[in-house]
C-alpha positions in Angstrom: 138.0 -11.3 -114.3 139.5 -14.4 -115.8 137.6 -16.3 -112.7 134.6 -14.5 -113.8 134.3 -15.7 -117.4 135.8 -19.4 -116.9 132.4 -20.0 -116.4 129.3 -20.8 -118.8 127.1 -18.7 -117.1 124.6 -16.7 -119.9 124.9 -13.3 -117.6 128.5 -13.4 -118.8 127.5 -11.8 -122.1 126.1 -8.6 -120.4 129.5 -9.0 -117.8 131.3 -8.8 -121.5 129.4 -6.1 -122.4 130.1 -3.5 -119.4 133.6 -4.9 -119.3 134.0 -4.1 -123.2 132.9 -0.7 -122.6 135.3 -0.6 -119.7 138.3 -0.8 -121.7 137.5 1.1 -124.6 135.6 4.1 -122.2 138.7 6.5 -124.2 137.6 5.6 -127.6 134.4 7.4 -127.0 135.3 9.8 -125.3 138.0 10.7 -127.8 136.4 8.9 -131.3 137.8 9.0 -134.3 136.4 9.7 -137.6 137.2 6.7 -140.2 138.9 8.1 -143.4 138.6 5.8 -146.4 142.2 4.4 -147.8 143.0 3.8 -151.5 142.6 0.2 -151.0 139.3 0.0 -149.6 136.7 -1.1 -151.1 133.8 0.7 -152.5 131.4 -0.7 -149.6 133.4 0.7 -147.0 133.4 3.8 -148.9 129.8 4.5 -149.7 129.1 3.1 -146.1 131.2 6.4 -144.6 129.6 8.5 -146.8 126.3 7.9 -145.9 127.3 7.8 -142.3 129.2 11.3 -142.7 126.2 14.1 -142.2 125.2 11.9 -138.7 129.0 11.6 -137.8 130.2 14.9 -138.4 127.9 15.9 -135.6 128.3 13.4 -133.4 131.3 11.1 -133.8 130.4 8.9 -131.3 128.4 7.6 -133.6 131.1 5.6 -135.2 132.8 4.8 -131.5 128.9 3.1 -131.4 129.1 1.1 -134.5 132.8 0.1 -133.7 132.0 -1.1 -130.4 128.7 -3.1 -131.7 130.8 -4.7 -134.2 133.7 -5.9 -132.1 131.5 -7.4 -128.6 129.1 -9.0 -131.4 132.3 -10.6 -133.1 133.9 -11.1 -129.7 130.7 -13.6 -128.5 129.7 -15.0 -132.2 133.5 -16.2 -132.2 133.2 -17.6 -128.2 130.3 -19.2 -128.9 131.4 -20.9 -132.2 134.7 -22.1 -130.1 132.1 -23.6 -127.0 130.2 -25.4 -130.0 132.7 -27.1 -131.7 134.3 -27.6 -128.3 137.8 -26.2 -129.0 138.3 -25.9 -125.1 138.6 -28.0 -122.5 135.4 -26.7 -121.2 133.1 -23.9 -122.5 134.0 -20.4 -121.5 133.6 -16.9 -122.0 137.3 -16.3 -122.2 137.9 -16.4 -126.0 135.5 -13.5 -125.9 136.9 -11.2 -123.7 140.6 -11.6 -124.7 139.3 -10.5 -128.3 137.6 -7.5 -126.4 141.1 -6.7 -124.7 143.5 -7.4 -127.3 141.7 -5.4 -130.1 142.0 -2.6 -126.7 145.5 -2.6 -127.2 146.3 -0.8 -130.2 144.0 2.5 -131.1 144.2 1.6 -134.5 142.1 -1.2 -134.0 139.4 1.0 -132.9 138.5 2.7 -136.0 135.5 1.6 -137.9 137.7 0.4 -140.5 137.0 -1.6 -143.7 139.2 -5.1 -142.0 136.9 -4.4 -139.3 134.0 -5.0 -140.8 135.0 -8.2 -142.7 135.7 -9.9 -139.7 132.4 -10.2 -139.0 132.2 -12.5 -142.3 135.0 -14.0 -141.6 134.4 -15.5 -138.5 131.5 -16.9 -140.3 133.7 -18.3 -142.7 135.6 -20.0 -140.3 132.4 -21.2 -138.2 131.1 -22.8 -142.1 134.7 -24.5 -143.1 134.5 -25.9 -139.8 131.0 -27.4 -140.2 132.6 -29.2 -143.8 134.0 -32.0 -142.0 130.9 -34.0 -141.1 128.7 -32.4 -143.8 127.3 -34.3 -146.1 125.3 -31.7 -148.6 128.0 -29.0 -148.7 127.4 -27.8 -152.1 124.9 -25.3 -151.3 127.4 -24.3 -147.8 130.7 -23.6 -150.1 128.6 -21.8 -152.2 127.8 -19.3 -149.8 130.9 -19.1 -147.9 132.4 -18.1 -151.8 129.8 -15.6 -152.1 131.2 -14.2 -148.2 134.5 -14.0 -149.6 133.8 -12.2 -152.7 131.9 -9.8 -150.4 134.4 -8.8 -148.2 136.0 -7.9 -151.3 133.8 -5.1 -151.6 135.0 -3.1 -148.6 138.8 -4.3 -148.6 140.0 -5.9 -151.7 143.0 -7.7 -150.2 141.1 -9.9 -148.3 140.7 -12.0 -151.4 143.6 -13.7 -150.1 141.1 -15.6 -147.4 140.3 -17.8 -150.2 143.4 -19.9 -149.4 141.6 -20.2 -146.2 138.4 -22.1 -148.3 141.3 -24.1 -150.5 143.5 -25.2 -147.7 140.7 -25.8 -145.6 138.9 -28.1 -148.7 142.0 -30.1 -148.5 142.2 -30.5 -144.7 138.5 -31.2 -143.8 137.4 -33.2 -147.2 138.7 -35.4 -149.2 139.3 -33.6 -153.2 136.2 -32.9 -155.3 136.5 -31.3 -158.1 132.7 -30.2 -158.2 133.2 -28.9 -154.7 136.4 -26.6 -155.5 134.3 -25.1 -158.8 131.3 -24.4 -156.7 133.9 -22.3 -154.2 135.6 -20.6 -157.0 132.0 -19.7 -158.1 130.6 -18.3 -155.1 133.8 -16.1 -155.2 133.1 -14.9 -158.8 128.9 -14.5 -158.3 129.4 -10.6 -156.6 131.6 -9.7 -159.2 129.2 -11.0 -161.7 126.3 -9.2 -160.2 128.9 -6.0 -159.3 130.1 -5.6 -163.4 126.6 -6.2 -164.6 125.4 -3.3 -162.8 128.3 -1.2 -164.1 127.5 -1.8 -167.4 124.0 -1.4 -167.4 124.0 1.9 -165.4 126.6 3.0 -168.0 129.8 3.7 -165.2 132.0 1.3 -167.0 134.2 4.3 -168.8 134.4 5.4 -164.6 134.9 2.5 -162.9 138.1 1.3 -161.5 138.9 -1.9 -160.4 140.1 -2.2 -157.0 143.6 -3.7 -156.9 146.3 -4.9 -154.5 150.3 -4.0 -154.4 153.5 -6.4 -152.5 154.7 -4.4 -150.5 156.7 -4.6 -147.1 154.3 -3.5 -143.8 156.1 -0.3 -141.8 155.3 0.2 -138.1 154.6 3.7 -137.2 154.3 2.8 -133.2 155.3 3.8 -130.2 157.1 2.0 -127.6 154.6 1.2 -125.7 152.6 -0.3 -128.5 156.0 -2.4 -129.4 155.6 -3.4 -125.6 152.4 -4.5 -126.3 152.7 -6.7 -129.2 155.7 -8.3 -127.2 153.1 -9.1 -124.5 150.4 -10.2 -127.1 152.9 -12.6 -128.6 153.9 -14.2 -125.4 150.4 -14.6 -124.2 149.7 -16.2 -127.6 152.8 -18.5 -127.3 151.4 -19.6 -124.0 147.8 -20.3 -125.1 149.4 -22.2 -128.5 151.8 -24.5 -126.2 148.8 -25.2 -124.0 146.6 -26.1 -127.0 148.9 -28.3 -128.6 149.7 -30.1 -125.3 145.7 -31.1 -125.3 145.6 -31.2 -128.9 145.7 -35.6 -129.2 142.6 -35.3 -126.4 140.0 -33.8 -128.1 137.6 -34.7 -130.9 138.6 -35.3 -134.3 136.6 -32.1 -135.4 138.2 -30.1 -132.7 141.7 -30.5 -134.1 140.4 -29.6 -137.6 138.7 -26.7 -136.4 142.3 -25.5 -134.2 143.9 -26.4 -137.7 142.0 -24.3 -139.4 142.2 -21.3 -136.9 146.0 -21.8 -137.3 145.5 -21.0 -141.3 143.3 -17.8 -140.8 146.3 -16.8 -138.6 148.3 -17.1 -141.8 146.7 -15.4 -144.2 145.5 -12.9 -141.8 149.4 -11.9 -141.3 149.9 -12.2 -145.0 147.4 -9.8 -146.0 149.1 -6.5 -145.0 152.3 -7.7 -147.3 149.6 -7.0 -150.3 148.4 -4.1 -149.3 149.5 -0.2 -150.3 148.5 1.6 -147.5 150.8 1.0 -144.3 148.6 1.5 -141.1 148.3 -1.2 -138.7 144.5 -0.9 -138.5 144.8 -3.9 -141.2 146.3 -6.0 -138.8 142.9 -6.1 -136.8 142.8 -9.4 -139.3 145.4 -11.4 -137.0 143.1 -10.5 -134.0 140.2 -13.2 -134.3 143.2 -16.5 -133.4 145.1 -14.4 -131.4 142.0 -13.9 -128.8 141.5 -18.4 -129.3 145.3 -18.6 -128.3 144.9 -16.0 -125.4 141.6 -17.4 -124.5 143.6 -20.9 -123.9 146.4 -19.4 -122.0 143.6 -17.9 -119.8 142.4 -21.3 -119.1 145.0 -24.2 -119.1 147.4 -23.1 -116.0 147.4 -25.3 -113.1 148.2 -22.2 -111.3 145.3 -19.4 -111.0 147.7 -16.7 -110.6 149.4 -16.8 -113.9 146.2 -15.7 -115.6 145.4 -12.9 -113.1 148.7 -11.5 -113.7 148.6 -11.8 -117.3 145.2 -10.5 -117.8 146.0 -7.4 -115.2 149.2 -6.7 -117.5 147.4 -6.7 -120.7 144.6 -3.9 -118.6 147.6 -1.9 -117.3 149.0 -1.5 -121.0 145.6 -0.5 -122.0 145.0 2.1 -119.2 148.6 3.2 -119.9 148.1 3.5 -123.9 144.6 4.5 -124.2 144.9 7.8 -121.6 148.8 8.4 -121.8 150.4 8.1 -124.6 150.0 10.5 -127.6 
């Protein structure tokens, strides 16, 4: 498989697409009904309950949306890695080590509210990296404020991504005040719009305002899932050795754009320390530059079978969790 999507051939997205529905074959035959959490945001929460009279008869409904959202993340994010060539040569392998990691861990198959925001994130990411050589970017931070204040609305924690805009300001363009204001704005403009509406519908006396709590993460796994983040980690270590050894060859952009993905990583593992509800379906968050690291550590060995063993491993552990573990 890793053969398979080296390659920049356009079939590879309907090759992603059977092979996506390979590994997650369990997650519709068993799905799982989403159930809102006390941090989620009223998006989220409103978006199950008009989904609830179709999925309480058929389930797989939400197995349908999950899957659509995760391949359509999984080749939006390979594609934005092949444009801003992040890779020694374009690929499909970023893609389908998102598909397989987020296979991993069942939790990460539940149309959940961090789910959904990755979709705006990656967009995010694709739009901070597009500030380095941009020379209008008022009416770009704008919107990628806006996308943050957004994903607000189905998971309120993931306000934290706007040290992702701050420290990326700082790392792709040099300080403008007007710049920063315009971020903070785009933050504050679906709030704006949100409390407006409250008040003039008259909900203000109901309305509560979604908050966040510090609190330490607790793993409720088994040991095969602790297996599996073992083997995600070292995959990742791989991929990040290999990227930092090719680092000082590539493109100025490049490096700001593997600097950046190193700060989603970041606050993407900071997010579940301020959040109140312990499930490791938040975590999804830390999946978008895990599957950039993996993708590298699928590419970079001299020696072919290193990848074929990895990528067979990480299959065997799905197979293994997805059918045989309760």
């Amino acid at each position: 498989m890793t053969g398979i999507f080296k390659a920049n051939n356009p079939l590879n997205n309907f090759l992603l697409f059977l092979y996506g529905i390979a590994l997650k074959l369990s997650f519709f035959l068993h799905p799982t009904i989403p159930e809102p959490q006390q941090i989620d945001g009223f998006l989220y929460k409103a978006l199950l309950k008009w989904l609830q009279p179709f999925g309480s008869h058929l389930p797989m409904l939400y197995s349908g949306i999950m899957y659509a959202l995760l391949y359509m993340q999984a080749v939006t994010f390979n594609k934005l890695m092949n444009d801003h060539r992040m890779m020694q040569k374009p690929n499909y392998l970023t893609g389908m080590s998102y598909l397989l990691v987020t296979s991993l861990f069942p939790e990460w198959n539940i149309l959940s509210a961090p789910m959904i925001i990755c979709t705006i994130l990656i967009w995010v990411w694709a739009k901070m990296c597009g500030m380095y050589n941009n020379t209008s970017p008022k009416t770009s931070l704008f919107n990628i404020g806006i996308g943050i204040g957004l994903c607000t609305f189905f998971y309120f924690p993931s306000l934290a991504f706007a040290a992702l805009i701050i420290f990326g300001l700082a790392l792709t363009r040099p300080f403008k005040l007007a710049e920063w204001l315009i971020v903070l704005l785009g933050i504050m403009a679906p709030f704006y719009f949100l409390l407006s509406w409250v008040f003039l519908t008259d909900r203000w006396k109901g309305y509560v305002f979604p908050g966040f709590a510090v609190t330490t993460p607790r793993f409720n796994q088994t040991n095969w899932a602790y297996a599996a983040i073992i083997l995600v980690l070292f995959a990742t270590a791989i991929g990040f050795f290999y990227v930092q050894q090719n680092f000082r060859r590539q493109l100025i952009q490049a490096r700001k754009s593997w600097s950046l993905v190193n700060l989603y990583f970041i606050v993407a593992v900071f997010v579940p320390f301020i959040n109140a509800t312990h499930t490791f379906e938040y975590w999804i968050l830390c999946a978008v530059p895990l599957s950039a690291w993996i993708g590298a550590a699928f590419l970079y060995p001299a020696k072919n079978w290193f990848p074929h063993i990895l990528h067979w491993l990480m299959v065997a552990f799905v197979i293994v969790i997805s059918y045989f573990v309760k």
